[in-house]
C-alpha positions as a LaTeX table, in Angstrom:
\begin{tabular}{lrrr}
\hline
Residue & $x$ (\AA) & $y$ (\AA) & $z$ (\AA) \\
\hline
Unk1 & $-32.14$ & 14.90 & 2.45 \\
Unk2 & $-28.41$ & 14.61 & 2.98 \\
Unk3 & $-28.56$ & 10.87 & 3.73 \\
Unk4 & $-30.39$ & 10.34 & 0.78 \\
Unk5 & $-27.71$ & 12.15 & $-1.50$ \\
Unk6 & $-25.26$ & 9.85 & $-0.02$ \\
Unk7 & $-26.74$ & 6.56 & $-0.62$ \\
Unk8 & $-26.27$ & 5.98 & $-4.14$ \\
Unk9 & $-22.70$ & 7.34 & $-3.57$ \\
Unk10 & $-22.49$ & 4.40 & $-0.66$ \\
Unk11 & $-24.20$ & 2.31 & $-3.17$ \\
Unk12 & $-22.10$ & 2.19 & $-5.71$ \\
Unk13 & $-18.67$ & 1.95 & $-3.58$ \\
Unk14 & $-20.11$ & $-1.05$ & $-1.76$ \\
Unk15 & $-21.00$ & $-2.55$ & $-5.56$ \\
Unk16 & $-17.36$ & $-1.67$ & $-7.19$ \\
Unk17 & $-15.66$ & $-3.36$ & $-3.82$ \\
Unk18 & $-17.86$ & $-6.25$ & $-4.23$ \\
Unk19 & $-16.64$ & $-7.10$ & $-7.81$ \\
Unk20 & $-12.86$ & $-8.15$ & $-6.00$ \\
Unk21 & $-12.17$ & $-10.67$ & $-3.81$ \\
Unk22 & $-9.73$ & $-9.93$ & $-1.11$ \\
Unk23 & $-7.25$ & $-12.54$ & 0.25 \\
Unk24 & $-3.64$ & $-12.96$ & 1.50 \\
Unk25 & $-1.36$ & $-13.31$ & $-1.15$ \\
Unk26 & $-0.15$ & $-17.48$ & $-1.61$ \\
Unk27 & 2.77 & $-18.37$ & $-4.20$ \\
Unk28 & 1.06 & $-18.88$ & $-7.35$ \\
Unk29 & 0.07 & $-15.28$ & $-6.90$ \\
Unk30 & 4.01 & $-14.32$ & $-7.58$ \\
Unk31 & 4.63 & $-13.99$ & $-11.17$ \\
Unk32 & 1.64 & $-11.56$ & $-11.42$ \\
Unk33 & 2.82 & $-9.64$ & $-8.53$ \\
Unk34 & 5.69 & $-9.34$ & $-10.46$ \\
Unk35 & 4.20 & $-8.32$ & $-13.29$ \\
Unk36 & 2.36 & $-5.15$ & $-11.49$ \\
Unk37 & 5.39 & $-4.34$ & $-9.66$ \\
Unk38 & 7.31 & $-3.98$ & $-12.80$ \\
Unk39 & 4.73 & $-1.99$ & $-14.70$ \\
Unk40 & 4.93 & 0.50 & $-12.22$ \\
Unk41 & 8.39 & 0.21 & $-11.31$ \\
Unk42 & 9.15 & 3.88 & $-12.11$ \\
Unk43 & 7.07 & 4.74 & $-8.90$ \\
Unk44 & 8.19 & 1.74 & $-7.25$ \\
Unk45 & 12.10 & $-0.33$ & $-6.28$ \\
Unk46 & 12.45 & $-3.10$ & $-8.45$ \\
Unk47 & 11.17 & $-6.83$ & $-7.51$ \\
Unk48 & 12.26 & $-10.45$ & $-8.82$ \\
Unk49 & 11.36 & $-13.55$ & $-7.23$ \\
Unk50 & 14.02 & $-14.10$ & $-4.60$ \\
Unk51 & 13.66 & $-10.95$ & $-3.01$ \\
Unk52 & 9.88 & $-11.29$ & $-3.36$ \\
Unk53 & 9.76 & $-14.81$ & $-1.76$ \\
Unk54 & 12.23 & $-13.65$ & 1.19 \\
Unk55 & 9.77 & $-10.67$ & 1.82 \\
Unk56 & 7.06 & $-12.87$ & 2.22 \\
Unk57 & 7.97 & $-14.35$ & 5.63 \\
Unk58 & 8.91 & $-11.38$ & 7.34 \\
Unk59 & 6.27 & $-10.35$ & 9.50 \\
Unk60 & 4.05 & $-8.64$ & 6.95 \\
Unk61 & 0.34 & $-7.91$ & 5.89 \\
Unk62 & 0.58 & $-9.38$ & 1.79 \\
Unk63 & $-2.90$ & $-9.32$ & 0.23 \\
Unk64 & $-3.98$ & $-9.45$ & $-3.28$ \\
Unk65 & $-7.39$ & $-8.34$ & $-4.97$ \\
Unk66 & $-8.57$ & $-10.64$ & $-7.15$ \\
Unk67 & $-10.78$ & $-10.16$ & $-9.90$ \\
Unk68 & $-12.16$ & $-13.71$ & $-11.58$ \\
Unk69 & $-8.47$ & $-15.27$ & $-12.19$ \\
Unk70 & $-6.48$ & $-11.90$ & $-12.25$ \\
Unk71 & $-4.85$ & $-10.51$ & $-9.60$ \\
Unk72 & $-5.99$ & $-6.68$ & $-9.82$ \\
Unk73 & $-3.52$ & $-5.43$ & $-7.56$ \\
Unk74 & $-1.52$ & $-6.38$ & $-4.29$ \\
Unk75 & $-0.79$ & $-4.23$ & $-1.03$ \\
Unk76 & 2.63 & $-5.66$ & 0.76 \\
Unk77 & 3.15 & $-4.08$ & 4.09 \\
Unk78 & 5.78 & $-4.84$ & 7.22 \\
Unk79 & 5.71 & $-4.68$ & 10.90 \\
Unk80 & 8.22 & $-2.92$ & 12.62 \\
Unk81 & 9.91 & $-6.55$ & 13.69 \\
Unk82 & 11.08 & $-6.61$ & 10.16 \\
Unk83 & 14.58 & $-7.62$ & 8.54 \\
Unk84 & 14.27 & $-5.01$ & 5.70 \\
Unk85 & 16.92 & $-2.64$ & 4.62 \\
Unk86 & 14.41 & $-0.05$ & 2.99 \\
Unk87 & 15.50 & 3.42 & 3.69 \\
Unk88 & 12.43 & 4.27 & 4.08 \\
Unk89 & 11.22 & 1.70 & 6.14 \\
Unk90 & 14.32 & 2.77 & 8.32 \\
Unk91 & 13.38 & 6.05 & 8.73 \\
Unk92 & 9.76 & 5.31 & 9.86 \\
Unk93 & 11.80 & 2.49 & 12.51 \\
Unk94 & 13.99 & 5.04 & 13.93 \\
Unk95 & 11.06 & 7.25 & 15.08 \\
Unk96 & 7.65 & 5.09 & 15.59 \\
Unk97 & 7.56 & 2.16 & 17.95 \\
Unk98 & 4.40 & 0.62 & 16.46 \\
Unk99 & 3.39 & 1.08 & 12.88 \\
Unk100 & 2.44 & $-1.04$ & 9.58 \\
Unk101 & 4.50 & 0.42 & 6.97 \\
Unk102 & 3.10 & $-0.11$ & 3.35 \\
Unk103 & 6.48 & $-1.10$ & 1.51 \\
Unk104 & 3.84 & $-0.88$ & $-1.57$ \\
Unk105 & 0.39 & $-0.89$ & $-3.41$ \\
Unk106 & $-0.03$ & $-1.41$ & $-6.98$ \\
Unk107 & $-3.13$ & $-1.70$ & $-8.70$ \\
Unk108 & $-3.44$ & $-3.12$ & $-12.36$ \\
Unk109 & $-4.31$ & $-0.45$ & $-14.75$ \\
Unk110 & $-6.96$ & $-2.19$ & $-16.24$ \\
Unk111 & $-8.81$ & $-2.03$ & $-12.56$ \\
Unk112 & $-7.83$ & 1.66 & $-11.34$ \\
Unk113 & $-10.50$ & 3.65 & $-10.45$ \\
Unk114 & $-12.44$ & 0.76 & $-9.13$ \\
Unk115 & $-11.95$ & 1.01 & $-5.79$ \\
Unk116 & $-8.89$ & $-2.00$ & $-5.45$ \\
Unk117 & $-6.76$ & 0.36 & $-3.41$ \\
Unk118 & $-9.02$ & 1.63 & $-1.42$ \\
Unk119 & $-10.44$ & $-1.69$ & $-0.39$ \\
Unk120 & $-7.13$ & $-3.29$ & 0.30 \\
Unk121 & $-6.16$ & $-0.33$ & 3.03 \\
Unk122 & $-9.51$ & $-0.78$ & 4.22 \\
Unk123 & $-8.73$ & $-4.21$ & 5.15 \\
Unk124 & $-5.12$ & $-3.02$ & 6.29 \\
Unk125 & $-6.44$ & $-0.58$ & 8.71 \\
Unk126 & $-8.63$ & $-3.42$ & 9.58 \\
Unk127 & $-5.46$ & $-5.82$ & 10.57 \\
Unk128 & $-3.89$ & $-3.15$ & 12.43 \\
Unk129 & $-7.07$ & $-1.78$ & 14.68 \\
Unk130 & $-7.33$ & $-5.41$ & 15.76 \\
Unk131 & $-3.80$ & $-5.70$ & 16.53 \\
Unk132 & $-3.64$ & $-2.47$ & 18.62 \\
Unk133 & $-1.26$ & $-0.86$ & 15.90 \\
Unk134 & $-2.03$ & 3.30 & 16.05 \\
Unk135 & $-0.93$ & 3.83 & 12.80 \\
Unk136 & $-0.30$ & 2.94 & 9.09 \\
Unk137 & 3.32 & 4.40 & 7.38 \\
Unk138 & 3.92 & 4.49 & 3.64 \\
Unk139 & 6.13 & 7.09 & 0.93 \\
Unk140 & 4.88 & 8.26 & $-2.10$ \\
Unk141 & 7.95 & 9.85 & $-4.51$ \\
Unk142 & 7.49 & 13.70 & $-5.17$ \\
Unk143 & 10.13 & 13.64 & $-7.24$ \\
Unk144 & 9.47 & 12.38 & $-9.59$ \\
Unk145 & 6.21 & 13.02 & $-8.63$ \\
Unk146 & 3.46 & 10.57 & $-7.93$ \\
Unk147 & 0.52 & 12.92 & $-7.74$ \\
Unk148 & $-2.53$ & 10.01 & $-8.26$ \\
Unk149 & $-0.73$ & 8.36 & $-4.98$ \\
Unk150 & $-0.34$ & 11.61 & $-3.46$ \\
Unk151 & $-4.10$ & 12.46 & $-3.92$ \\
Unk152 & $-5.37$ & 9.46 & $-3.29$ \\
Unk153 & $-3.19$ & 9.21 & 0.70 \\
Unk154 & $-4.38$ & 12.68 & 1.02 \\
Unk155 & $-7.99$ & 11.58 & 0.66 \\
Unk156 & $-7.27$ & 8.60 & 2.96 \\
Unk157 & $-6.12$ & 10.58 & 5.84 \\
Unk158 & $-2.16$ & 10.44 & 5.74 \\
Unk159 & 0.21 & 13.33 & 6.45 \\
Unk160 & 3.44 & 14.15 & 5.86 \\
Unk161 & 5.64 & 13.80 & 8.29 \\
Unk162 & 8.90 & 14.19 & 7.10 \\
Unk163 & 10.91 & 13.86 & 3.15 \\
Unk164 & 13.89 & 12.44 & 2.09 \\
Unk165 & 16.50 & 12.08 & $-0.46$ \\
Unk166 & 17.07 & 8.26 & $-1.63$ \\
Unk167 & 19.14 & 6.72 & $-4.36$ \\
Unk168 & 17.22 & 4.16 & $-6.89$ \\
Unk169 & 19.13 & 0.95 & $-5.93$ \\
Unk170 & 19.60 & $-0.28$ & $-9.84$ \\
Unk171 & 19.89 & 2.85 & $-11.55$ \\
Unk172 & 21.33 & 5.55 & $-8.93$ \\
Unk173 & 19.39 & 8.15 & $-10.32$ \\
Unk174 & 18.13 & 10.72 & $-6.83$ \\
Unk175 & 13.93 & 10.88 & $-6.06$ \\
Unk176 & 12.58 & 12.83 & $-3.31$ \\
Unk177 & 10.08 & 10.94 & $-1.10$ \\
Unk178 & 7.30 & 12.32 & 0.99 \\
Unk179 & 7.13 & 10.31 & 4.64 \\
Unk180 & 4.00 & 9.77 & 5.26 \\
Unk181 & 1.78 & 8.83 & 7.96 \\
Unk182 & $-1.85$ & 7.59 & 9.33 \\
Unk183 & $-3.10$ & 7.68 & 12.83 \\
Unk184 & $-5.59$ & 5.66 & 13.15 \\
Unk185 & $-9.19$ & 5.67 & 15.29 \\
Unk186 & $-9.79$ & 3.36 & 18.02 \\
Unk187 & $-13.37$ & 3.25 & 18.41 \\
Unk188 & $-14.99$ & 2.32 & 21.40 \\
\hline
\end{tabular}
């Protein structure tokens, strides 16, 4: 009876994945990166082309969900090889030899809800199985607080492993981040 309960759930998950394409991210994908990373810029540090084209060629997981034409969301993430001056990538560096570290996700609104996030960590964990990395890094801001990004790394496994305070690098302005962090499951 159980498994029967969860097939339509599996169903339907399978069916809302299904309706994206998944690939890495290529230059003509830019300018609606761009786009999504300033429409959730609040959550996120700001993004223009230059820094966006530099990021590209560090060693680095960039993929985009595509929906038709649109991209309906991106997921850029670094190795620990990395020239980046995040604080927050920093902080994971100083304390894990061997991680991904999701600098960030951001999903279109018209598409959330649709399972675009969840199928671009899938393929993230993916990457990182394959390439022997144990585990997958990210921070979501408490304050201001980010509680749909909370909630959803809760559901996908992650734990806290640490906060800190960091200065917006246009504005100034203080936000608390939760460190957060993903072992992941080497099967066989």
């Amino acid at each position: 009876m159980l498994a029967g309960q969860l097939l339509p759930h599996l169903l339907f998950v399978s069916f809302v994945m299904s309706d994206f394409l998944f690939r890495k991210a290529v230059q003509s994908d830019f300018e609606a990166i761009l786009m999504l990373n300033e429409a959730s810029v609040h959550f996120l540090s700001p993004l223009d082309l230059a820094k966006l084209t530099r990021l590209s060629i560090e060693p680095v997981f960039f993929r985009v969900a595509m929906s038709g034409n649109a991209v309906a969301g991106f997921l850029l993430a670094f190795l620990p090889e990395a020239i980046y001056d995040s604080p927050n990538f920093l902080w994971f560096k100083a304390r894990y030899e061997n991680f991904v570290y999701v600098d960030r996700i951001v999903i279109s609104a018209e598409f959330r809800g649709r399972g675009v996030a969840k199928g671009l960590y899938t393929k993230l964990e993916r990457y990182a199985v394959s390439c022997g990395i144990p585990r997958i890094v990210c921070e979501i801001n408490v304050d201001p607080p980010n509680p749909v990004s909370l909630g959803f790394h809760e559901k996908e496994g992650f734990i806290e492993a640490g906060r800190q305070l960091i200065r917006e690098p246009t504005t100034g302005y203080p936000k608390i981040v939760s460190l957060q962090v993903k072992e992941l499951r080497r099967d066989g």
